[in-house]
C-alpha positions in Angstrom: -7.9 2.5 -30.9 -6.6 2.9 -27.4 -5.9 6.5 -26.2 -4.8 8.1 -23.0 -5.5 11.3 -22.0 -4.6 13.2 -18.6 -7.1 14.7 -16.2 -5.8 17.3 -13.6 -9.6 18.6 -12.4 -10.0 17.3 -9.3 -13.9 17.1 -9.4 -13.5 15.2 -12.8 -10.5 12.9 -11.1 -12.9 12.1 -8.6 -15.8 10.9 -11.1 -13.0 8.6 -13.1 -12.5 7.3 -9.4 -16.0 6.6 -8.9 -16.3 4.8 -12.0 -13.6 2.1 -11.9 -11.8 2.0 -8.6 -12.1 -1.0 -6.7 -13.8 -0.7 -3.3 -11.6 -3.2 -1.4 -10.0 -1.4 1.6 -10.2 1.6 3.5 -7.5 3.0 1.1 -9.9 2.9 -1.8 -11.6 5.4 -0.7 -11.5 8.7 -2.2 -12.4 10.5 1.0 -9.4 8.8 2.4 -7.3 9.7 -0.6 -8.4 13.5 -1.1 -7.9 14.2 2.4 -4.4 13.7 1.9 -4.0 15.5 -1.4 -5.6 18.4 0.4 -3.3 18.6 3.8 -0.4 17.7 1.5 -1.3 20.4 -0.9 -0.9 17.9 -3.7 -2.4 18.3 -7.4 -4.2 15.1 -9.0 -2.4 13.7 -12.7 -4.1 11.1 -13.7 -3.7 9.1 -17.0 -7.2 7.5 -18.3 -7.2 5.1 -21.1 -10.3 4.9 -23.4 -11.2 3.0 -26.7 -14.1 4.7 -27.9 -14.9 6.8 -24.7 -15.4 3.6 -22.4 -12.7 3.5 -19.8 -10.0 0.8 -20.2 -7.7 1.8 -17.2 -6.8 4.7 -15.0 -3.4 5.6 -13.4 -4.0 7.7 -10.5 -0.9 9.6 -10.0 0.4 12.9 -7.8 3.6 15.0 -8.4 5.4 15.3 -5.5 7.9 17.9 -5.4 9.9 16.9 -2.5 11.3 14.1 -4.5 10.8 15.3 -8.3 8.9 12.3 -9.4 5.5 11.0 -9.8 3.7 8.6 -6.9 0.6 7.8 -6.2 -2.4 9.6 -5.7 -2.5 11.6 -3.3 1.2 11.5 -2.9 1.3 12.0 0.9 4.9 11.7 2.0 6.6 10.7 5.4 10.3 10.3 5.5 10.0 11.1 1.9 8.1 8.2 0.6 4.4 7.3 -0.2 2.7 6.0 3.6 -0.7 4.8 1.6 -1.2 1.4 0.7 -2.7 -1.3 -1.6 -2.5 1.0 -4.1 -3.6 0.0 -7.4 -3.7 0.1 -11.5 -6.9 -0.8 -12.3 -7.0 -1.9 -16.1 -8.8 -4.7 -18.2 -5.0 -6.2 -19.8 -1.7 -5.8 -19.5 -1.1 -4.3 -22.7 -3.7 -1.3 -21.1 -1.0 -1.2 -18.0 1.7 -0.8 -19.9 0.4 1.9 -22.2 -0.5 3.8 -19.1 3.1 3.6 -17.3 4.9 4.0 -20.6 2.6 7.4 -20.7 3.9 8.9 -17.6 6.6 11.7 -19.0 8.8 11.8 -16.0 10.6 9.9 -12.9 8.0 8.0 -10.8 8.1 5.9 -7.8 5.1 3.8 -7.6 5.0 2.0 -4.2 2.6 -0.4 -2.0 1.2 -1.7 -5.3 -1.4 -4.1 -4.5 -0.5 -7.5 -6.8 -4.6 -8.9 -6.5 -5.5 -5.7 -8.8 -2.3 -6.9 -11.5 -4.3 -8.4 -14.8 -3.5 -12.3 -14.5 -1.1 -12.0 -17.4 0.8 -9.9 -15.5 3.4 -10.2 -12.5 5.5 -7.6 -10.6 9.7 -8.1 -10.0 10.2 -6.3 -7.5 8.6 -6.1 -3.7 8.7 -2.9 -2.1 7.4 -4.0 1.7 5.3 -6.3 3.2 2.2 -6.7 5.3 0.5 -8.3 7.8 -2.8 -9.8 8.4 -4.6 -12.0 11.2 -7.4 -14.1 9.8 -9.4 -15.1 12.5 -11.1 -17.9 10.6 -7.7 -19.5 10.2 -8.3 -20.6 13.5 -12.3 -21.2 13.9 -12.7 -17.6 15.4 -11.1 -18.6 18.8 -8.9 -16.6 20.4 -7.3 -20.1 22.2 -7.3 -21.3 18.7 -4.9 -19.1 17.5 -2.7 -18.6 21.1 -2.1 -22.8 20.4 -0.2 -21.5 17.1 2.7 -20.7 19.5 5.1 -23.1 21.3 4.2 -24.0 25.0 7.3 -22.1 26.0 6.3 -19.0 24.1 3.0 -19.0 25.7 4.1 -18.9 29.1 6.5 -16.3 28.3 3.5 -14.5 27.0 1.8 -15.0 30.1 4.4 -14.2 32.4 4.9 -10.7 30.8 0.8 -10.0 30.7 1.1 -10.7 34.7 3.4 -8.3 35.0 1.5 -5.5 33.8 -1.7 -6.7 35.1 -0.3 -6.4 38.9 -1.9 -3.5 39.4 -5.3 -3.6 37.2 -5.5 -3.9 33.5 -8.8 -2.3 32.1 -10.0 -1.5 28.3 -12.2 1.3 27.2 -13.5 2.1 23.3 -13.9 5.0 21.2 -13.0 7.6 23.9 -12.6 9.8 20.9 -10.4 12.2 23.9 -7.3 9.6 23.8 -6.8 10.1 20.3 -5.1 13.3 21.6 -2.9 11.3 24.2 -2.2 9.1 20.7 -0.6 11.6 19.3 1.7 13.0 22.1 2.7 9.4 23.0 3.3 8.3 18.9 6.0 11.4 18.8 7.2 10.8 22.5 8.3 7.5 21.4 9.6 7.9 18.0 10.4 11.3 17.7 11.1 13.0 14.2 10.4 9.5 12.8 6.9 9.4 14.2 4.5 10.3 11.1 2.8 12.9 13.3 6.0 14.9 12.9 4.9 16.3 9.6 2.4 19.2 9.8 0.9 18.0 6.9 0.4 14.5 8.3 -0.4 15.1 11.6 -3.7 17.5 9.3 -4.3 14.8 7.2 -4.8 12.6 10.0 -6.8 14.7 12.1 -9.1 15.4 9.2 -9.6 11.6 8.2 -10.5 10.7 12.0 -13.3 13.5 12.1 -14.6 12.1 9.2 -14.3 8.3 10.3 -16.4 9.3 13.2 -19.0 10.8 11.1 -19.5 7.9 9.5 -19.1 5.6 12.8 -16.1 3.6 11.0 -13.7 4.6 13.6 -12.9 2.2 16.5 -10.5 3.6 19.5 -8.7 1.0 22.0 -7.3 2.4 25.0 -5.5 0.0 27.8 -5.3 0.9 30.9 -2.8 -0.6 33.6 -3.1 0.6 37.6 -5.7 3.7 36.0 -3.0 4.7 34.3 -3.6 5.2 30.3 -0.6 2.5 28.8 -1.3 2.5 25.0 -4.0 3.8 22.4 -4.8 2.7 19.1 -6.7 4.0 16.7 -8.5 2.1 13.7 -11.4 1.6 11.1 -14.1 -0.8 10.5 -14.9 -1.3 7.3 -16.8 -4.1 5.6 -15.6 -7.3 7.1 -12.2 -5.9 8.3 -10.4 -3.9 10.6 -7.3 -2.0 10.1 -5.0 -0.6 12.5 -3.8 3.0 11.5 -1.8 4.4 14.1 -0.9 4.2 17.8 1.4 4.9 20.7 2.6 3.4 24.1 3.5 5.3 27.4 7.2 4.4 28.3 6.4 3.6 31.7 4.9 0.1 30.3 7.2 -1.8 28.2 5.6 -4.3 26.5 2.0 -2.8 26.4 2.5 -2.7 22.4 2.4 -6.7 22.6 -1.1 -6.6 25.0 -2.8 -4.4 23.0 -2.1 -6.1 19.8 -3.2 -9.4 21.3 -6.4 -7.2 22.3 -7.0 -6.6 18.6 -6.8 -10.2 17.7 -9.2 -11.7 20.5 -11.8 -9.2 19.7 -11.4 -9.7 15.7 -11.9 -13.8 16.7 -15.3 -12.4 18.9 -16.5 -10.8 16.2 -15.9 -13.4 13.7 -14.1 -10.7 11.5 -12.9 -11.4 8.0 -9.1 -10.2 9.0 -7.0 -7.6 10.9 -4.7 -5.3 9.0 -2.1 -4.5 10.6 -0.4 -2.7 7.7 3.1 -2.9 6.3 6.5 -2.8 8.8 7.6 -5.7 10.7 8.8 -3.9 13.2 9.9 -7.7 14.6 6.5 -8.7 16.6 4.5 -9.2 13.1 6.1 -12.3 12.6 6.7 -13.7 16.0 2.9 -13.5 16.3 2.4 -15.5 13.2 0.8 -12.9 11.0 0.2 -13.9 7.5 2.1 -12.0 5.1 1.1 -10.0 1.7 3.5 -8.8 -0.3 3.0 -5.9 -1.8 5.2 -4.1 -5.4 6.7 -1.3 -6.5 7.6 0.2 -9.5 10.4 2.9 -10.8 11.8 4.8 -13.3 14.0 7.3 -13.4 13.7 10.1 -15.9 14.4 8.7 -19.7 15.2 4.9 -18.5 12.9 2.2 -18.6 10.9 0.7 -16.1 13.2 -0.8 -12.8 10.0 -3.4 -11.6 9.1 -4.8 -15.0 5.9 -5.7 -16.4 5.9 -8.4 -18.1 3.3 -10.9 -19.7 4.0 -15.0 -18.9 
């Protein structure tokens, strides 16, 4: 007989984690995740299913008190919602998923689900956002590969505004860990109270997780530099055959730096014969344009004593 129990220890959360979480992306990883609970000050409930004391499925779940409802482990918040993503429900069936969201006693908000980690009989209504991924192998690993994706006109537009900020010197440097600072004061120079760093809490979380991507030398840092000038930083992670872009920010005096650095990204990811480039969820219009390939991911809701807004449902 199925049951499901709830686990609030965090040391025991993190065992159940250990046990059946997939490993697929940076955001699987619960030194990722609890670094966030921690800055965020955010208590672990999750829901394990067993038959027999083998584990069938695991909900990993945080209350967030902000907006009264359950999200997510670790249940960071920016603008009010969840910012982690390709989050997941790891189960072996449907009828296990099910049982596990119909055992959650309160509103919930369950965003950026990842649909690869649905059980096959399974599909989700309702897309929450989407993101966006260059696979280099799309096009051989070469950079002039993927630049022949784009109409002649568009590449010569492309060119025109690279020449422009080139007059004066264009230069790249890597993992001068110092910039990251300069990252942050140009991320909330340019977006203000809707830049992530912001929020105390966030601006911790992050600072925490890039200490500990250096550690473990899974943290890559782009800077560009135009006339000896620093124009944009980005900071990411290597991990297994990817790389995904976390953060970043742009100095004002160079508009259109964003697009150079991005195309940066994507000719060294072709060099290095990568397996993909995340570059997250948001299309803040360029993710198209540069011909990104899209991944949906789902969310589900539910308000307090109604049923389930994203259905599950078996075909």
């Amino acid at each position: 007989m199925l049951q499901i129990r709830s686990v609030e220890d965090l040391d025991e959360c993190a065992d159940l984690w250990a046990k059946i979480w997939p490993q697929l992306c940076i955001f699987d990883l619960w030194q990722v995740r609890s670094t966030f609970a921690n800055c965020f000050g955010r208590k672990p409930y999750f829901l394990v299913a067993e038959t027999g004391g083998e584990i069938q499925g695991l909900l990993a779940l945080s209350w967030i008190e902000e907006t009264q409802s359950y999200g997510f482990f670790p249940g960071e918040t920016w603008q009010g919602k969840t910012w982690l993503e390709q989050n997941k429900i790891p189960s072996n069936s449907a009828q296990v998923m099910n049982a596990l969201l119909e055992s959650v006693s309160g509103p919930m908000h369950l965003r950026y689900l990842d649909p690869e980690c649905v059980p096959k009989e399974c599909y989700l209504m309702a897309i929450d956002e989407v993101g966006y991924l260059f696979i280099p192998s799309r096009y051989g690993f070469s950079f002039a590969g993927y630049m022949e994706e784009f109409s002649g006109k568009t590449r010569k537009k492309i060119r025109k505004e690279m020449d422009v900020l080139q007059k004066n010197g264009v230069s790249y440097r890597h993992n001068h860990f110092s910039d990251i600072e300069l990252m942050y004061e140009m991320n909330l120079e340019g977006f203000g109270a809707y830049s992530y760093f912001s929020d105390p809490r966030f601006l911790d979380s992050y600072e925490k997780l890039v200490s500990w991507l250096i550690s473990k030398n899974m943290l890559r840092v782009t800077t560009v530099l135009l006339g000896q000038k620093v124009a944009a930083v980005d900071i990411g992670t290597v991990w297994n055959d990817g790389y995904a872009v976390l953060a970043g920010g742009t100095n004002r005096e160079f508009p259109g730096v964003a697009k150079m650095i991005n195309l940066h990204h994507i000719q060294w990811a072709c060099e290095e014969c990568l397996g993909f480039v995340d570059f997250l969820c948001g299309d803040f219009n360029w993710k198209k344009r540069f011909h990104l390939s899209s991944r949906p991911l789902f969310e589900i809701q539910r308000q307090s004593g109604s049923s389930l807004q994203a259905k599950i449902a078996q075909n």
